[in-house]
DRENPA-3360 file (N, C-alpha, C; in nm, 2 decimals, always signed):
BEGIN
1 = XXXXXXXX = +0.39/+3.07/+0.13/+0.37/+2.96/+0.21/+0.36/+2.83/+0.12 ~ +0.46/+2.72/+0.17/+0.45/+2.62/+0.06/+0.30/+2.60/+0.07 ~ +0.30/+2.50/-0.06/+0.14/+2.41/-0.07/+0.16/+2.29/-0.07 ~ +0.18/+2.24/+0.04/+0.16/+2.11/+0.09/+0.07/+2.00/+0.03 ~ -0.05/+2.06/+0.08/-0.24/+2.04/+0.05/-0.21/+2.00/-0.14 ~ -0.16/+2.11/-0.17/-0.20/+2.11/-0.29/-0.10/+2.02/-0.39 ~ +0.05/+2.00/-0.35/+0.11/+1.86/-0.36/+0.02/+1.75/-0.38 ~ +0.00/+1.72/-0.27/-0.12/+1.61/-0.26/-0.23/+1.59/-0.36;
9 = XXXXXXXX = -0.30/+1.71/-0.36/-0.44/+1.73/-0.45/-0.37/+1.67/-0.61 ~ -0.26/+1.72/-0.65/-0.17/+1.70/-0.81/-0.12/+1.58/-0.78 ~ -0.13/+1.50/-0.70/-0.05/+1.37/-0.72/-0.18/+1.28/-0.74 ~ -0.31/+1.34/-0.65/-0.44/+1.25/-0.69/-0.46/+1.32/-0.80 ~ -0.45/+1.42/-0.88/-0.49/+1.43/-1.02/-0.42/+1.37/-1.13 ~ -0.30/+1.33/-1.07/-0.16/+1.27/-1.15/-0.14/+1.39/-1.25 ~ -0.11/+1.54/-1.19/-0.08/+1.65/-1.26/+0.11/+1.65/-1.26 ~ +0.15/+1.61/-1.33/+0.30/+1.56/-1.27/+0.37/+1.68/-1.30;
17 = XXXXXXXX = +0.40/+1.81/-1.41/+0.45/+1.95/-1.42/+0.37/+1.99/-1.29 ~ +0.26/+2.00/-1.24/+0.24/+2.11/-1.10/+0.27/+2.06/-1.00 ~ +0.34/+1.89/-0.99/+0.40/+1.87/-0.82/+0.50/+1.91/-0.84 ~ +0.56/+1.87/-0.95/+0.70/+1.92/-0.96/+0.75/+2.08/-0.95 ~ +0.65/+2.19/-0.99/+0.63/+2.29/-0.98/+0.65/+2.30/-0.79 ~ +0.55/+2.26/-0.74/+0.54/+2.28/-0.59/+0.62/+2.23/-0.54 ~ +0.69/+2.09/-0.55/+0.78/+2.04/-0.49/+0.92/+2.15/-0.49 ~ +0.96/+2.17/-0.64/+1.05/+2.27/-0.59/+1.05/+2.41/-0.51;
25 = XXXXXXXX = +0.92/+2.46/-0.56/+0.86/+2.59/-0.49/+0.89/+2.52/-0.35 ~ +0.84/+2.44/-0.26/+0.85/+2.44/-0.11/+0.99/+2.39/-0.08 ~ +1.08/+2.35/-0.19/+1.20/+2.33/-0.17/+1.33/+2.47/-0.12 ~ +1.27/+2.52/-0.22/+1.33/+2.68/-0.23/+1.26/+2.76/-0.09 ~ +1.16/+2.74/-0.07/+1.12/+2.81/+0.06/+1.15/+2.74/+0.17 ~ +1.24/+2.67/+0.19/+1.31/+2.59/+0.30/+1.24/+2.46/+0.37 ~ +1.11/+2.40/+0.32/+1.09/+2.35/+0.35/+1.11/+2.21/+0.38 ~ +1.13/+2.14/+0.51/+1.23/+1.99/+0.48/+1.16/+1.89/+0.39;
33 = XXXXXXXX = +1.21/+1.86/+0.32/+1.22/+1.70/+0.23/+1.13/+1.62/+0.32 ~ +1.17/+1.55/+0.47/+1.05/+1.47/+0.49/+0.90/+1.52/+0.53 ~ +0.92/+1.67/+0.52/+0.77/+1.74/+0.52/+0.68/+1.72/+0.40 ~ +0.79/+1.75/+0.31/+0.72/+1.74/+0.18/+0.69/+1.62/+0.12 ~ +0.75/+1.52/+0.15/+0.75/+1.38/+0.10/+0.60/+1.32/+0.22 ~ +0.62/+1.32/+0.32/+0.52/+1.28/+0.38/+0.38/+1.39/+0.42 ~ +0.39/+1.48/+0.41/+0.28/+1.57/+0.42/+0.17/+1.61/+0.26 ~ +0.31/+1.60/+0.12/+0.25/+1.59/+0.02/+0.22/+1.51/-0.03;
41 = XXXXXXXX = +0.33/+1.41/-0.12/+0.34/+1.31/-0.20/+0.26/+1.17/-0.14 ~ +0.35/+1.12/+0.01/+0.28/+1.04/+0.07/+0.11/+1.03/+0.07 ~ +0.09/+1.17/+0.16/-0.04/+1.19/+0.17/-0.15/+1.18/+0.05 ~ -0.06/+1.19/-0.09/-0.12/+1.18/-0.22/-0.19/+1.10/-0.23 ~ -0.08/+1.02/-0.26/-0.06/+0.86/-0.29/-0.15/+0.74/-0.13 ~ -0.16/+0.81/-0.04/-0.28/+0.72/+0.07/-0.39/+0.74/+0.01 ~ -0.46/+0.86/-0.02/-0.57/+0.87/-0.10/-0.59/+0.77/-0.22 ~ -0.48/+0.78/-0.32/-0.51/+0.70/-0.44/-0.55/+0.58/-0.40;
49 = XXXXXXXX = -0.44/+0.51/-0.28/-0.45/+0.37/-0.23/-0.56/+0.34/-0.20 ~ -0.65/+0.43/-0.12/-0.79/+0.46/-0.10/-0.87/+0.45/-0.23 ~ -0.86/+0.52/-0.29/-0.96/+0.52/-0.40/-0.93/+0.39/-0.49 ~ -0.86/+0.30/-0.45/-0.82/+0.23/-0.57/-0.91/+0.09/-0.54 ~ -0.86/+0.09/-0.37/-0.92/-0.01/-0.29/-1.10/+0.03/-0.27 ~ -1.15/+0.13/-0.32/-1.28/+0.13/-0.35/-1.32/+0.13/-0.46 ~ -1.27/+0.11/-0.60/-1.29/+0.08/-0.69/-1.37/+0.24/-0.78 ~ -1.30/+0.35/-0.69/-1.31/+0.48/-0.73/-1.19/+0.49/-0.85;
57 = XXXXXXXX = -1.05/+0.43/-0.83/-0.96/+0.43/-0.94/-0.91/+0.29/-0.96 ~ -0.91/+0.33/-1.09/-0.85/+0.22/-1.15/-0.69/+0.19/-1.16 ~ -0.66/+0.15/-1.25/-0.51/+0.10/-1.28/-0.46/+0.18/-1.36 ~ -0.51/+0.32/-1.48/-0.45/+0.38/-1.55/-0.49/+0.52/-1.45 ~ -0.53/+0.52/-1.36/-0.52/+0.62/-1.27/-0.42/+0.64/-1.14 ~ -0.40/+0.53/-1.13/-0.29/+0.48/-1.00/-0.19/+0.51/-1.07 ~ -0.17/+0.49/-1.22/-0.04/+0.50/-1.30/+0.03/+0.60/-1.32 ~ -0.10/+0.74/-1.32/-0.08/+0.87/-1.40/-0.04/+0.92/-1.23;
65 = XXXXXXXX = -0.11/+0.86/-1.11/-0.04/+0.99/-0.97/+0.05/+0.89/-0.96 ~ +0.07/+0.78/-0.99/+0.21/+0.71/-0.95/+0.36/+0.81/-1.03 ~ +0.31/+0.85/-1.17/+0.40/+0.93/-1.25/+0.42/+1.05/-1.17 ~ +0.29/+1.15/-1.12/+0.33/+1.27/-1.10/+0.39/+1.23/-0.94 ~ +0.40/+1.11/-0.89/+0.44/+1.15/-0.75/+0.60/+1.09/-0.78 ~ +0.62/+1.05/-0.89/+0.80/+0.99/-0.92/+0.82/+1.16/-0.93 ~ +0.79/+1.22/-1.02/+0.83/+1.37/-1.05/+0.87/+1.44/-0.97 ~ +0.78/+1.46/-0.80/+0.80/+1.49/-0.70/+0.96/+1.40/-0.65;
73 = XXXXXXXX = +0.97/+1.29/-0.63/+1.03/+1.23/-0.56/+1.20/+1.21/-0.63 ~ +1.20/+1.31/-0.70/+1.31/+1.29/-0.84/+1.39/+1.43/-0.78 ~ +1.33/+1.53/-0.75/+1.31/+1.63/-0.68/+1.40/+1.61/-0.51 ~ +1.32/+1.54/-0.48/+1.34/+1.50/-0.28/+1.47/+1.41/-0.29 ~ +1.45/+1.34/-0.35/+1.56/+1.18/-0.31/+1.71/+1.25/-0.25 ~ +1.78/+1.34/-0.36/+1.90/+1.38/-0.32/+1.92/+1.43/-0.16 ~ +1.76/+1.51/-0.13/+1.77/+1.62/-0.04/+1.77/+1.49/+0.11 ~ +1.67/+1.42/+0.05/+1.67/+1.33/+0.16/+1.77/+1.22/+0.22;
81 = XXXXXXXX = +1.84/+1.16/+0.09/+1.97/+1.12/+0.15/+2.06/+1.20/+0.21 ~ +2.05/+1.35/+0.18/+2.14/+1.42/+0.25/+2.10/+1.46/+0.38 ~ +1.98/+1.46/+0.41/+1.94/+1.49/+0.57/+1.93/+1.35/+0.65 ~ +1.99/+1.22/+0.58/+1.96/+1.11/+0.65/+1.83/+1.06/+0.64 ~ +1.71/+1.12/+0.62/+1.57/+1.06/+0.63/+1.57/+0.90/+0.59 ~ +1.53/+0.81/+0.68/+1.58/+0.65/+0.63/+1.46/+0.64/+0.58 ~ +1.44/+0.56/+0.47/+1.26/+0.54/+0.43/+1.22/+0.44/+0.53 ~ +1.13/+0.40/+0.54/+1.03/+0.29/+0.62/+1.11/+0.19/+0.65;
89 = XXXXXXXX = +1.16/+0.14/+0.49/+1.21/+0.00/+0.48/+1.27/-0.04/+0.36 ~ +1.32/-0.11/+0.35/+1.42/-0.19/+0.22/+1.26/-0.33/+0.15 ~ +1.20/-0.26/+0.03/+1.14/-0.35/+0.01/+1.21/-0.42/-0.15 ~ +1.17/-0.54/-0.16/+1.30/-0.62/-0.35/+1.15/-0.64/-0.38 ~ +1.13/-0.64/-0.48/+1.00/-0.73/-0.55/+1.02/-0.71/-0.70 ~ +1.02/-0.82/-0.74/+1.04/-0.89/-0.88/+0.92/-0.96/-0.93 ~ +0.89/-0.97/-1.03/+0.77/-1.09/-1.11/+0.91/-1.25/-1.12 ~ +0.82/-1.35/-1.09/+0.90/-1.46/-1.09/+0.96/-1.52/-1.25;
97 = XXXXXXXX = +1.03/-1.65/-1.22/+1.09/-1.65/-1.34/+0.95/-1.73/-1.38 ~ +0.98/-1.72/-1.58/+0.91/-1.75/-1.67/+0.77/-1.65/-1.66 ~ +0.76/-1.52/-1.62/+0.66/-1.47/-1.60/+0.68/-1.32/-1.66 ~ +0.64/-1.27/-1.78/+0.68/-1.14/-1.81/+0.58/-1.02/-1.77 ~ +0.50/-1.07/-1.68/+0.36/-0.94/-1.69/+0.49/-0.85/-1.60 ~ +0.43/-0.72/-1.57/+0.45/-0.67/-1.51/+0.38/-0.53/-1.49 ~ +0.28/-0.54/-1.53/+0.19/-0.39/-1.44/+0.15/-0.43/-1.34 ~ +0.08/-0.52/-1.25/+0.07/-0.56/-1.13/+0.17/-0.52/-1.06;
105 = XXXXXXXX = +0.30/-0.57/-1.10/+0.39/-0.56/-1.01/+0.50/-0.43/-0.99 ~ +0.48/-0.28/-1.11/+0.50/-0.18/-1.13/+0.38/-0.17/-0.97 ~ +0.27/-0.15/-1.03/+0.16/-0.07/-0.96/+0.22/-0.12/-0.82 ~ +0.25/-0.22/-0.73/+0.32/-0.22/-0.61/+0.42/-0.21/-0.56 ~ +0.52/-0.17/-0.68/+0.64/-0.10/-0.64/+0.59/+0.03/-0.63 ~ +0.51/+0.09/-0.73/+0.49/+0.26/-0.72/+0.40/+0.27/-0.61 ~ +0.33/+0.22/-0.55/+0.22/+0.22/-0.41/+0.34/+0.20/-0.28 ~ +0.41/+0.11/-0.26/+0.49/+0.08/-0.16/+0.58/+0.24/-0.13;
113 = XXXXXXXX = +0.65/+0.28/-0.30/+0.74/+0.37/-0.29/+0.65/+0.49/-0.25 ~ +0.54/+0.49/-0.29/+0.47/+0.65/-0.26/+0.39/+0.61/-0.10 ~ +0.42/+0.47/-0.02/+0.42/+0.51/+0.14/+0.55/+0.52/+0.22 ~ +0.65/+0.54/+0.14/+0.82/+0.60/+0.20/+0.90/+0.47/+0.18 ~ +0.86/+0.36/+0.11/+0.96/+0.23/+0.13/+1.06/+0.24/+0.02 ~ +1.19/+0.21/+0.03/+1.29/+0.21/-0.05/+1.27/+0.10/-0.16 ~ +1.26/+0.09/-0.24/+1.22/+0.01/-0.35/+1.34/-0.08/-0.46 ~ +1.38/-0.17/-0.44/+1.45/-0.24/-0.60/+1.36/-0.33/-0.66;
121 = XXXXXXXX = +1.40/-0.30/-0.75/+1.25/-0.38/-0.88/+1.34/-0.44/-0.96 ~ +1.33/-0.57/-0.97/+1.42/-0.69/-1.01/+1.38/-0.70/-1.15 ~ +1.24/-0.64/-1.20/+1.18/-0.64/-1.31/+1.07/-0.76/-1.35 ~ +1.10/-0.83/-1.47/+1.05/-0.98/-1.47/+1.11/-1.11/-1.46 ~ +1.08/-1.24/-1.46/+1.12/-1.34/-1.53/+1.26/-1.35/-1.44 ~ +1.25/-1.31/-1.30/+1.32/-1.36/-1.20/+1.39/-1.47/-1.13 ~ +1.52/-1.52/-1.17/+1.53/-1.66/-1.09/+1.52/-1.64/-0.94 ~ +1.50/-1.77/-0.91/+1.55/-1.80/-0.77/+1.64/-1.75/-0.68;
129 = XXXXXXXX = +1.76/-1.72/-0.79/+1.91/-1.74/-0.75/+1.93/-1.59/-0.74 ~ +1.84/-1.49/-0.85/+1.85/-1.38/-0.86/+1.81/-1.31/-0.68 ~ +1.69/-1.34/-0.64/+1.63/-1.30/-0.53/+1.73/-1.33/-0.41 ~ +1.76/-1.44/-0.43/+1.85/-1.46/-0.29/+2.01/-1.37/-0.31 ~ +2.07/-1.36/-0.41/+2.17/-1.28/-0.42/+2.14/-1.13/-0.38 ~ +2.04/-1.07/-0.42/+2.01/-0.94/-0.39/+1.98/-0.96/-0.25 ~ +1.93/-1.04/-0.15/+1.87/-1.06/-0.06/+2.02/-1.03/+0.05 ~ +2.13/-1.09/-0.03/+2.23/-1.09/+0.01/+2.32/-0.96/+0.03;
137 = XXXXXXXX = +2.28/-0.90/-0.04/+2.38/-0.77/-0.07/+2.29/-0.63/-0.03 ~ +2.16/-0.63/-0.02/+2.08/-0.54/+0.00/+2.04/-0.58/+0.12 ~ +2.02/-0.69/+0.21/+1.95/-0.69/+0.31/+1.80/-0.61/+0.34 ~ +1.75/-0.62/+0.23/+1.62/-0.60/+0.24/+1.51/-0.67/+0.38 ~ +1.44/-0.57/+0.46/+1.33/-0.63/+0.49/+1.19/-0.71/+0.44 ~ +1.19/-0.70/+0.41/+1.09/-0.73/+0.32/+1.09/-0.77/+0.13 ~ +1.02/-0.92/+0.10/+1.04/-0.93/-0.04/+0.88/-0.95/-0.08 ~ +0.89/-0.90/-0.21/+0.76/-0.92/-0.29/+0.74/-1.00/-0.41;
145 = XXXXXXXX = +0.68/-1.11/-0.41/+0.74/-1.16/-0.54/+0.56/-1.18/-0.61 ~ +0.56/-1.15/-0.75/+0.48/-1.18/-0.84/+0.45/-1.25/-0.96 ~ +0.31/-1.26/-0.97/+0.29/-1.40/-1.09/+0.14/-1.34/-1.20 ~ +0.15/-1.37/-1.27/+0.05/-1.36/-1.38/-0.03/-1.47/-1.41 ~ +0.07/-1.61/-1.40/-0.02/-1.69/-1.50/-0.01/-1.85/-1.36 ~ -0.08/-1.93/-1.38/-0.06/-2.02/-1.31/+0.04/-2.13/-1.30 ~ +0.08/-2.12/-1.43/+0.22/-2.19/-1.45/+0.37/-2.17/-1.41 ~ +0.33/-2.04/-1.34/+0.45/-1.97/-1.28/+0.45/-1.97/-1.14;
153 = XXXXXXXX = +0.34/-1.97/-1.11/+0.32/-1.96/-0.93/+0.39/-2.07/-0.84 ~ +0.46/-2.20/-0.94/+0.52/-2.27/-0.85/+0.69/-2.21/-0.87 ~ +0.71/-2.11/-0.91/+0.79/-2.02/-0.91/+0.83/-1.96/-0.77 ~ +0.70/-1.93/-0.74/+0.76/-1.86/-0.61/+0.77/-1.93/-0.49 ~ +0.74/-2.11/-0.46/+0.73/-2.21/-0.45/+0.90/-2.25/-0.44 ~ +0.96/-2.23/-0.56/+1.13/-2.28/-0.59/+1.19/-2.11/-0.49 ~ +1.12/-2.03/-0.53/+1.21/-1.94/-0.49/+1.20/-1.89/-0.32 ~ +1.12/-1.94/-0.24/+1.10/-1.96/-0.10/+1.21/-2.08/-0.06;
161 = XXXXXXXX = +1.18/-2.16/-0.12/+1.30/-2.31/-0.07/+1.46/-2.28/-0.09 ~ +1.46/-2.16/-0.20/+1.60/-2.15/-0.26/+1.65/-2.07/-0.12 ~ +1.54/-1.93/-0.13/+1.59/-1.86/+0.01/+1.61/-1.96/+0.16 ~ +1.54/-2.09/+0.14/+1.61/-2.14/+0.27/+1.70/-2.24/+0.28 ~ +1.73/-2.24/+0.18/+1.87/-2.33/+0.12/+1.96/-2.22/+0.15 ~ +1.95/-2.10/+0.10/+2.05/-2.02/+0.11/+2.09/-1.92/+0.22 ~ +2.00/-2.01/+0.33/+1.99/-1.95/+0.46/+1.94/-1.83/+0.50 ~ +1.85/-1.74/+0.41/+1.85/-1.62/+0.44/+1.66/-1.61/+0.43;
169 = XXXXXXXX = +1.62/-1.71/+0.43/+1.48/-1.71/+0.48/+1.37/-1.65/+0.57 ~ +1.50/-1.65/+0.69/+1.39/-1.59/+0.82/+1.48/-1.47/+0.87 ~ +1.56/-1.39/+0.71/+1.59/-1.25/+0.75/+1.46/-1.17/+0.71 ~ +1.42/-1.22/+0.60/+1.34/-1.14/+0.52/+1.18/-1.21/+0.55 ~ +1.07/-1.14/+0.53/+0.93/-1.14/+0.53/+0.90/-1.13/+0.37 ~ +0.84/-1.24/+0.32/+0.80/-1.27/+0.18/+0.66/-1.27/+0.17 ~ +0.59/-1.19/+0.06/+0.47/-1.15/+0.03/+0.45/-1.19/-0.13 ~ +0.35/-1.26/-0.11/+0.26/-1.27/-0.29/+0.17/-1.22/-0.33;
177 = XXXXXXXX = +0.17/-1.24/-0.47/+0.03/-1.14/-0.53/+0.02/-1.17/-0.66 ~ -0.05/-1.16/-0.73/-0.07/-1.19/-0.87/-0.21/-1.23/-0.90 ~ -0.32/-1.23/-1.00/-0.39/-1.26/-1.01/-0.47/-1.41/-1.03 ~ -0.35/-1.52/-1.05/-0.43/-1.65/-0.94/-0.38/-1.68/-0.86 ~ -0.29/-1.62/-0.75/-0.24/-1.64/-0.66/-0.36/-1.62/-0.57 ~ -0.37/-1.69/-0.43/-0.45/-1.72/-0.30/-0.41/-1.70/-0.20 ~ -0.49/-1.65/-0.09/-0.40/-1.66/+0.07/-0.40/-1.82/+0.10 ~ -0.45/-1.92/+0.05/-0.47/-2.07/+0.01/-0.27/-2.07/+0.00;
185 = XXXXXXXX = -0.28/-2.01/-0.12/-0.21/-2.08/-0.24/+0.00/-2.04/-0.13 ~ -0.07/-1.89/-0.11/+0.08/-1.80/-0.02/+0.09/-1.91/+0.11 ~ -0.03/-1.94/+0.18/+0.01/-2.05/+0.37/+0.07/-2.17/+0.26 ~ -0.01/-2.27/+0.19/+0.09/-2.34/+0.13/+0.25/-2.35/+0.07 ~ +0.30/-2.24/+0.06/+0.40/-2.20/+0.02/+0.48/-2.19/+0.11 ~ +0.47/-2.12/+0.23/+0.53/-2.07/+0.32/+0.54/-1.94/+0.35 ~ +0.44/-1.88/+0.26/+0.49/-1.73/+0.22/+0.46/-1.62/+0.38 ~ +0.52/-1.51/+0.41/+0.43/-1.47/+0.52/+0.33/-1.35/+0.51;
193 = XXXXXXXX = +0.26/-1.35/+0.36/+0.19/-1.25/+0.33/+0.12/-1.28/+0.20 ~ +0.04/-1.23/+0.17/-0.09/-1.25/+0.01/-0.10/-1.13/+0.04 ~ -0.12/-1.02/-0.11/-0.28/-0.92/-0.11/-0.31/-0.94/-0.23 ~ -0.42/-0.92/-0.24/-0.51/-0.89/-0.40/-0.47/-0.82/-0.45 ~ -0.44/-0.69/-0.38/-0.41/-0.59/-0.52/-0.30/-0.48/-0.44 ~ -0.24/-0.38/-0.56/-0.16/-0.35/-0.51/-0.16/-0.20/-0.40 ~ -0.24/-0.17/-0.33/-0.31/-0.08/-0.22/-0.29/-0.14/-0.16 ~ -0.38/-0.31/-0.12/-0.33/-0.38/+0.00/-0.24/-0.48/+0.04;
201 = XXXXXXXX = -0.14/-0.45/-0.07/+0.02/-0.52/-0.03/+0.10/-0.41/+0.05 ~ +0.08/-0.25/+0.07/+0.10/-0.19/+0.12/+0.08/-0.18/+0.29 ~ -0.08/-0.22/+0.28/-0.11/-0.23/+0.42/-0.07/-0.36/+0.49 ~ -0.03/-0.50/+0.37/+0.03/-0.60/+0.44/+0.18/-0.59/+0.45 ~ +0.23/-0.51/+0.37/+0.37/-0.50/+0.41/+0.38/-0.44/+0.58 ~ +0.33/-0.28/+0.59/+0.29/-0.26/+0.71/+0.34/-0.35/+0.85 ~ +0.23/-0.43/+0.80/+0.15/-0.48/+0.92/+0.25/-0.62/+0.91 ~ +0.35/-0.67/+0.86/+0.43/-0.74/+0.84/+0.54/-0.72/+0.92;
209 = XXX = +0.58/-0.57/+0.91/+0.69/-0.53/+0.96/+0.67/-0.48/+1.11 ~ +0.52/-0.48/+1.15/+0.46/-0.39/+1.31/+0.51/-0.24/+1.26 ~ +0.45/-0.19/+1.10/+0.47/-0.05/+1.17/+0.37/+0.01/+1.17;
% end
């Protein structure tokens, strides 16, 4: 009988050889791809978002089940394109230009991807022009853009105006985050979304899209 349960349990221990282990094991026993992705991995990874958002884990913990649930999902991806399973959503999120952090903005690519959303990561140091071209060719629902330092946050400021210059503004739902970023600083912008951290960019992606 696969182990579902216990997928789960190894993605909150960030044991990444035993999802991988189980993910194939329930592979081999016929079990479907979107069983295993949302009954294990997913389910993992809501816990972690939980614990992260209670200050039970931290950031090198979110990292390690972020790792063992890519392991898992290295595994599924093929199986799932082939049975059609569509993820949630098309989410782009980039760090803006002149901005090189990027563990913030890892940690909410790997939280979004471990609640089923399809993910491109633009990386760092993002232009304007970069976001709207992908905006263009991916039709993403949803974009995330991020900042480290305060000198960069009028970054995402250029790159909101660019998207409505380039007409493609009110396809997509835009979300911020970064460490001096504000729900202040995102209504001034235009943005249609802030979180603090990245557990609850997940639940504002969500709740952005009504799902």
């Amino acid at each position: 009988m696969a182990d579902l349960q216990g997928i789960a349990e190894n993605v909150i221990k960030g044991n990444a050889p035993e999802v991988e282990r189980l993910v194939r094991e329930a592979i081999d026993e016929g079990v479907g791809a979107a069983e295993i992705l949302n009954q294990g991995l997913v389910a993992g990874m809501n816990v972690v978002g939980d614990k992260f958002k209670k200050n039970e884990f931290y950031v090198p913990e979110v990292l390690i089940a972020a790792r063992a649930m890519k392991a898992g999902m290295a595994l599924l991806r093929p199986l799932l394109a082939d049975t059609g399973v569509k993820p949630v959503a098309k989410f782009l999120i980039g760090t803006v230009k002149g901005d090189l952090h990027d563990i913030g903005k890892n940690l909410v690519a790997m939280m979004m991807e471990g609640a089923g959303f399809q993910v491109i990561d633009l990386g760092i140091d993002v232009p304007p022009e970069k976001f709207v071209e992908v905006i263009k060719a991916e039709s993403p629902e949803l974009v995330g853009m991020s900042a480290l330092l305060t000198t960069t946050m009028i970054s995402m400021k250029d790159t909101i105006e660019a998207l409505d210059r380039a007409g493609v503004r009110d396809k997509v739902k835009v979300m911020v985050g970064g460490a001096p970023v504000t729900q202040d600083y995102a209504d001034e912008i235009g943005a249609d979304g802030y979180a603090p951290d990245a557990a609850s960019a997940v639940d504002k992606a969500k709740e952005l899209l009504g799902l």
